[in-house]
C-alpha positions in Angstrom: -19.7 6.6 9.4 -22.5 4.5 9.3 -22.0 0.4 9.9 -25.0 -1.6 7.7 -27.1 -4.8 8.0 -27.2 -4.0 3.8 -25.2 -5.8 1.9 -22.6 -3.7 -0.4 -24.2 -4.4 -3.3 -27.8 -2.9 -1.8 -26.1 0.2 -0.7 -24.5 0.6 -3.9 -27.9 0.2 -6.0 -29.5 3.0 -3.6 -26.6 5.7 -4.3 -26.8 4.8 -7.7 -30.4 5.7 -8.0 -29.4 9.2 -5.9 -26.9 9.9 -8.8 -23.8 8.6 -7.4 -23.1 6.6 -10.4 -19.0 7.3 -10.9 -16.6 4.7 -9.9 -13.6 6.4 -8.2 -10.2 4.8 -8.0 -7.2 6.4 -5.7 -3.9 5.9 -7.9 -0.4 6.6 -6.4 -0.8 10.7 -7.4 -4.5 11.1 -8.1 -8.2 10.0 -7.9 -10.0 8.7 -11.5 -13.3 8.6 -12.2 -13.1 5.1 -13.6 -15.8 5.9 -16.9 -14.3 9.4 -18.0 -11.1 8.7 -16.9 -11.0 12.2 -15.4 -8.4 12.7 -12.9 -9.0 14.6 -9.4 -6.6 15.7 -6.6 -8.2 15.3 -3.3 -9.1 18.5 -3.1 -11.2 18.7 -5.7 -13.2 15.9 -4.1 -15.4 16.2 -1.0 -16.3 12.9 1.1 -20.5 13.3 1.7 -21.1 9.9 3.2 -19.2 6.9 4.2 -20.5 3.3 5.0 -18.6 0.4 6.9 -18.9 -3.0 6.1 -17.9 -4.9 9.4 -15.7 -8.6 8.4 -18.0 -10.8 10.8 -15.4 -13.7 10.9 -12.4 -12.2 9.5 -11.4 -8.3 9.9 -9.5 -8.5 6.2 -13.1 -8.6 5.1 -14.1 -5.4 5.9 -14.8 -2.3 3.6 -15.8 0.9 3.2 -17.6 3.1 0.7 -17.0 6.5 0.3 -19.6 8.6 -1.3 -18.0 11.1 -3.4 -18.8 14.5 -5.0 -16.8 16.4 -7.2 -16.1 20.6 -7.9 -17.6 19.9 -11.3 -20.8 17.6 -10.2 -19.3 14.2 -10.5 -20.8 11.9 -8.4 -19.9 8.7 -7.2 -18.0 6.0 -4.9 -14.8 4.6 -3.9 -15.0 1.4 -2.2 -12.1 0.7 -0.3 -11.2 -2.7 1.4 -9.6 -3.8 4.4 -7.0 -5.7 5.1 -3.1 -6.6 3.4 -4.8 -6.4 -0.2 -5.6 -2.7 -0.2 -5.2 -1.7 -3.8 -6.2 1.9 -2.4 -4.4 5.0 -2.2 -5.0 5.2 1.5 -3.0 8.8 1.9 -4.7 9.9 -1.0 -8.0 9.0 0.2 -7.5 10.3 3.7 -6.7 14.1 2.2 -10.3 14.5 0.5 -12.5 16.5 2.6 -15.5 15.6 4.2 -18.8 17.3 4.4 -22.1 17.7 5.7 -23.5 13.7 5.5 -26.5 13.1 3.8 -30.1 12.6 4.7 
């Protein structure tokens, strides 16, 4: 997991240009790809990358982006964030695999 000086928003626009343009959501039973409303179990899913964004002042302000590839080529992110707030599947998240990270 890397921790950035970038901003979320930076990071974001960089994967988007490496073709990680699907927003994922984690529901109570499954993850969708928020523009084709295509719904993934976990295991479909494979975790290539993650990036922390540290809360400087308050620890409710951090969050995390997961970079996300699917068994069918869909690529994209979840962005998760800390704190009471979490609108996250959190389980669901933590059963998608992780691979190799990226270069």
């Amino acid at each position: 997991m890397k921790t950035n000086d970038r901003t979320l928003s930076q990071v974001l626009a960089e994967l988007n240009e490496k073709g990680f343009k699907e927003q994922f959501t984690a529901k109570e039973k499954s993850i969708v790809a928020t523009a084709s409303k295509k719904e993934y179990t976990p295991y479909q899913l494979k975790i290539v990358d993650t990036f922390r964004f540290d809360g400087m002042t308050n620890p409710g302000d951090e969050e995390e982006i997961f970079v996300i590839e699917a068994n069918d080529g869909t690529r994209g992110t979840l962005i998760m964030a800390g704190g009471p707030d979490q609108s996250q599947n959190v389980d669901l998240v933590k059963e998608i695999p992780e691979a190799a990270p990226l270069d």
